[in-house]
C-alpha positions in Angstrom: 9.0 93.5 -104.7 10.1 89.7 -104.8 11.7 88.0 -107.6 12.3 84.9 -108.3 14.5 82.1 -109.3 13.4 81.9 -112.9 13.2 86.1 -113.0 17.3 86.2 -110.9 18.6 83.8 -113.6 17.3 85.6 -116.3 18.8 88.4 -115.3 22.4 87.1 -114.4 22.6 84.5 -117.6 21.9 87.9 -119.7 24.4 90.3 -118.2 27.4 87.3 -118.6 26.3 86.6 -122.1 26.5 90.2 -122.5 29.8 90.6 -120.5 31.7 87.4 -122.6 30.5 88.5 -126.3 32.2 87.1 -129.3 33.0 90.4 -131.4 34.7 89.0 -134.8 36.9 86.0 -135.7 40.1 86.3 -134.3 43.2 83.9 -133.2 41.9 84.4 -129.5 38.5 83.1 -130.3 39.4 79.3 -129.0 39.8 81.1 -125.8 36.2 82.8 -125.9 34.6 80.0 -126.5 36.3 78.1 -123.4 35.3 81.1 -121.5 31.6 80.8 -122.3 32.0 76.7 -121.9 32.1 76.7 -118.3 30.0 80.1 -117.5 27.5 78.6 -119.7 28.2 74.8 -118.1 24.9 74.8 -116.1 25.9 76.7 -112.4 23.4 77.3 -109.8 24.4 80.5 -109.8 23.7 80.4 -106.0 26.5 83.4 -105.5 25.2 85.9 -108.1 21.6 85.1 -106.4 22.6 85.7 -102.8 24.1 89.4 -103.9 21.1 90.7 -105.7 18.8 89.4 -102.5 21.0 91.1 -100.3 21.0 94.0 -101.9 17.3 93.8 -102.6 16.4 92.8 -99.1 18.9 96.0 -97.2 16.5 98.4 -100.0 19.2 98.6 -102.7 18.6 98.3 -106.4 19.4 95.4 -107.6 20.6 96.2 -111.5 23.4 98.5 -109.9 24.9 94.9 -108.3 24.5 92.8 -111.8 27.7 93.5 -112.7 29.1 92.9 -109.3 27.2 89.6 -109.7 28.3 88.7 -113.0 31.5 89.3 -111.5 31.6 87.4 -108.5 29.9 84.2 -111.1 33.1 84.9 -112.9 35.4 84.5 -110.0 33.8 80.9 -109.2 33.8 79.6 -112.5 37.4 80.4 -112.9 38.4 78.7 -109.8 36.0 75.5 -110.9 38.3 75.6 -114.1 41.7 75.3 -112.5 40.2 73.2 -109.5 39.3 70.4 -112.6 43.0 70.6 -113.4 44.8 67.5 -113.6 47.8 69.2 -111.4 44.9 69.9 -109.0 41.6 67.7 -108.6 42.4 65.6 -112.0 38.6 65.5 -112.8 37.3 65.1 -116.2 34.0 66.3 -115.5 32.4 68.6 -114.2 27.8 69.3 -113.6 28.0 66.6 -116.2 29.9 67.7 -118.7 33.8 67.4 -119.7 35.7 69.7 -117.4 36.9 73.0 -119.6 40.7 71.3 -119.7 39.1 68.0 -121.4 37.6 70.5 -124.1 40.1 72.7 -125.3 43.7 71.5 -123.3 45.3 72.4 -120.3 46.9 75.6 -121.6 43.7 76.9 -123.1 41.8 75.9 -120.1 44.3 77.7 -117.7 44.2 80.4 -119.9 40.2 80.6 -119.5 40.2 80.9 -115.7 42.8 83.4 -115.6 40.7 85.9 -117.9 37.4 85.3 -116.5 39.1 86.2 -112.8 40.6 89.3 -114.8 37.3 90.4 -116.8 35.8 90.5 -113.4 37.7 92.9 -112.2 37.5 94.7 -115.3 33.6 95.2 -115.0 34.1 96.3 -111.4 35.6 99.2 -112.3 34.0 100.2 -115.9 32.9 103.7 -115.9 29.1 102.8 -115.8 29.8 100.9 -113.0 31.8 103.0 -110.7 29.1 105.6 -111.7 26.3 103.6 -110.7 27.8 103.3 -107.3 30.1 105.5 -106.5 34.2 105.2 -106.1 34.1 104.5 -102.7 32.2 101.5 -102.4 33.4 99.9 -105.5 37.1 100.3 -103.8 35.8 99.0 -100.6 33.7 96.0 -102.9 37.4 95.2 -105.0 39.0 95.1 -101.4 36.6 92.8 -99.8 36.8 90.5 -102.4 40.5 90.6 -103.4 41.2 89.4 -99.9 38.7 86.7 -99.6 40.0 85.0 -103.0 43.7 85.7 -102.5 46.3 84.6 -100.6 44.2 84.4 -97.4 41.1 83.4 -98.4 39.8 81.2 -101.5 43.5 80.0 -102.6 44.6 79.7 -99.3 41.7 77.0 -98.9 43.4 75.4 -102.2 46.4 75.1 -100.6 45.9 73.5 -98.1 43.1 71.2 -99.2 46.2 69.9 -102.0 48.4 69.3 -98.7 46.0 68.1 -96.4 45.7 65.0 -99.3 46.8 61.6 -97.3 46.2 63.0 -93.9 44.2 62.7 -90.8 43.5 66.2 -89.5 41.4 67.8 -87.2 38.1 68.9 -87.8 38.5 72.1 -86.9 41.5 72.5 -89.1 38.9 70.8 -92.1 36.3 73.6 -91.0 39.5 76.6 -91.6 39.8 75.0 -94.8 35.9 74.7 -95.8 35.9 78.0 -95.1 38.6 79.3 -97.1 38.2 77.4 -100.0 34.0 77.6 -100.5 32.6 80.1 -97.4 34.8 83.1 -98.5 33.1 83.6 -101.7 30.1 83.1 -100.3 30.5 86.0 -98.0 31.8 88.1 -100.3 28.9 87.9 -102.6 26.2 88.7 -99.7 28.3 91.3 -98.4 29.2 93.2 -101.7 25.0 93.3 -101.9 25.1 95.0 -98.7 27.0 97.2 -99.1 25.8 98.1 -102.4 22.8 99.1 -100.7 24.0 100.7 -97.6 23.3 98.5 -95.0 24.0 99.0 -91.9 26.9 96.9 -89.6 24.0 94.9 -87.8 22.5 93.6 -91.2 26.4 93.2 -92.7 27.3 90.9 -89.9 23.7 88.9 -90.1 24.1 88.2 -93.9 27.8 87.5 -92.7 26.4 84.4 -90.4 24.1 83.4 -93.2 26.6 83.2 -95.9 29.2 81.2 -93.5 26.6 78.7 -92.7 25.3 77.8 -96.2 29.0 77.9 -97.0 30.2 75.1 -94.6 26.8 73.1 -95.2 27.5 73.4 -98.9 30.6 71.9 -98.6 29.3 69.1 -95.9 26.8 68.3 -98.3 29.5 67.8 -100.8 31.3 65.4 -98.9 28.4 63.7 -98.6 27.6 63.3 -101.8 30.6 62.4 -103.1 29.9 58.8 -100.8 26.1 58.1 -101.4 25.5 60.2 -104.9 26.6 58.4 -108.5 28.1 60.4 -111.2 25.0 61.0 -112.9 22.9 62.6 -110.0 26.0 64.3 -108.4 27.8 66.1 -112.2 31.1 64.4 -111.4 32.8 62.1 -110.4 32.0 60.1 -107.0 34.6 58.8 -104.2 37.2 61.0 -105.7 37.4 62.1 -101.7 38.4 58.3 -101.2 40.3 58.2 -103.9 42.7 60.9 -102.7 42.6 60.1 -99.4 40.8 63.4 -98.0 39.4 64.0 -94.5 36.1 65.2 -95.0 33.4 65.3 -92.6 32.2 62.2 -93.6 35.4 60.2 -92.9 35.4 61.9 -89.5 31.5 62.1 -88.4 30.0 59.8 -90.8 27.1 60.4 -92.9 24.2 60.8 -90.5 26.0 63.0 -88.2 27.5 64.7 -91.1 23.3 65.4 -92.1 22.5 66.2 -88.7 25.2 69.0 -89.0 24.2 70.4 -92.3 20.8 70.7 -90.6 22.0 72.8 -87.9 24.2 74.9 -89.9 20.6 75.3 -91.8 19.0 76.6 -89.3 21.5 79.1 -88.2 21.3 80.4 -91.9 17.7 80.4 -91.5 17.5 82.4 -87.6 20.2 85.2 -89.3 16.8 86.2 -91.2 15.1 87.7 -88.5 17.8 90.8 -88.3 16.0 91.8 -91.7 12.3 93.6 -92.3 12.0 92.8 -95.8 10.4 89.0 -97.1 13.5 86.6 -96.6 11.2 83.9 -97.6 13.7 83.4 -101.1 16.4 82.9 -99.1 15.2 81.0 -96.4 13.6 78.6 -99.2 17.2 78.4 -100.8 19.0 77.3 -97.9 16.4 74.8 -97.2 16.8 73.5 -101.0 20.6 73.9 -100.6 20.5 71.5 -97.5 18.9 68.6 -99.2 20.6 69.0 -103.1 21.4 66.0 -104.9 23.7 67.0 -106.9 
């Protein structure tokens, strides 16, 4: 059975309301409430989405991966929070709003990220959720994704997009970066549905290709409409790229062949498809919406 947009954000809004509940009044609750600021800020929710199609698409059930979901939601929104930082990006807003920091202070808003990246982990391995699973693949799930947002993976991408600041590098170092610091959640998410539902290696590497495509065109997009976007349209701020003297594709390609490679990566996405039996018309409508975002 398909579901939709409207039905998948239902769903995922729910299960994080439910998973970031104020109990009582407390001296911690300033921290709560900057928790719920930014997982309630407005997200696509485009990674929570992908796993539950996944897993729905390779015959799993998709209300054993919500909390898998919910968690890999988390994950993002903490790094958007310390991404926002003034020791990182410096930006005071974020989809439109004032970034978490702006709201409640650098400490509290530090604070925020780390115990959203924490609670995820936390829901990973709750009793209800290892049982609805099983051990194994929530070890092999916490794996995957531990590596993809550590060291090697999402922070790595950090890293080296704060040194690569004032420098001309090559593309294909910008690509290793892309990668890192948006693909590598991507692919988690589509992966963790996978194997949630037991799919098999062929489907796992298909989703792979998917995910790394959107990924990179996400980001391309983003460099794009950091040039021809305005604050309003875009949720933030415009030309901070400029500002900080990034290489983005843009700077190195220029816009229309920047489009024209966002188009390809598309259709890559798109082709992965046909490794799966079930309707991929939700996710090949997605990447086509993803491609041509304005914000």
């Amino acid at each position: 059975m398909n579901i939709s947009t409207e039905q998948y954000l239902s769903i995922i809004n729910e299960s994080l309301d439910k998973y970031i509940k104020q109990t009582e009044e407390n001296e911690t609750d300033c921290l709560l409430e900057s928790m719920r600021y930014s997982i309630n800020a407005g997200g696509k929710r485009i990674r929570p989405m992908l796993l539950l199609e996944f897993c729905r698409i390779c015959g799993g059930d998709i209300y054993k991966a919500v909390p898998f979901a919910c968690a890999v939601e988390m994950i993002h929104t903490y790094s958007l929070i310390h991404d926002d930082l003034p020791c990182m990006d410096n930006s005071n807003t974020r989809r439109g709003k004032p970034s978490n920091h702006v709201i409640y202070g650098e400490d509290i808003a530090l604070l925020a990220g780390d115990a959203l990246l924490t609670l995820a982990f936390e829901i990973m391995f709750r009793e209800d959720t290892v049982g609805a699973i099983g051990e194994s693949k929530v070890i092999e799930i916490s794996r995957l994704l531990s590596s993809k947002i550590g060291f090697k993976g999402m922070i790595a991408g950090q890293v080296l997009d704060l040194k690569n600041e004032g420098k001309e590098i090559e593309i294909e170092k910008l690509k290793i970066m892309d990668e890192r610091k948006t693909g590598d959640l991507i692919v988690s998410a589509v992966k963790i549905g996978c194997i949630i539902a037991g799919a098999d290696e062929e489907k796992i590497k298909a989703a792979e290709t998917f995910a790394s495509s959107i990924g990179l065109a996400f980001q391309i997009t983003d460099d794009i409409l950091d040039v021809i976007s305005n604050e309003k349209d875009f949720g933030k701020p415009v030309g901070i790229d400029n500002v900080n003297k990034k290489s983005t594709y843009v700077s190195m390609l220029g816009v229309d062949k920047s489009k024209e490679l966002v188009m390809s990566l598309t259709n890559t996405a798109i082709e992965s498809l046909n490794n799966f039996e079930q309707d991929t018309e939700f996710l090949r409508d997605l990447a086509t919406l993803l491609s041509n975002r304005k914000n």
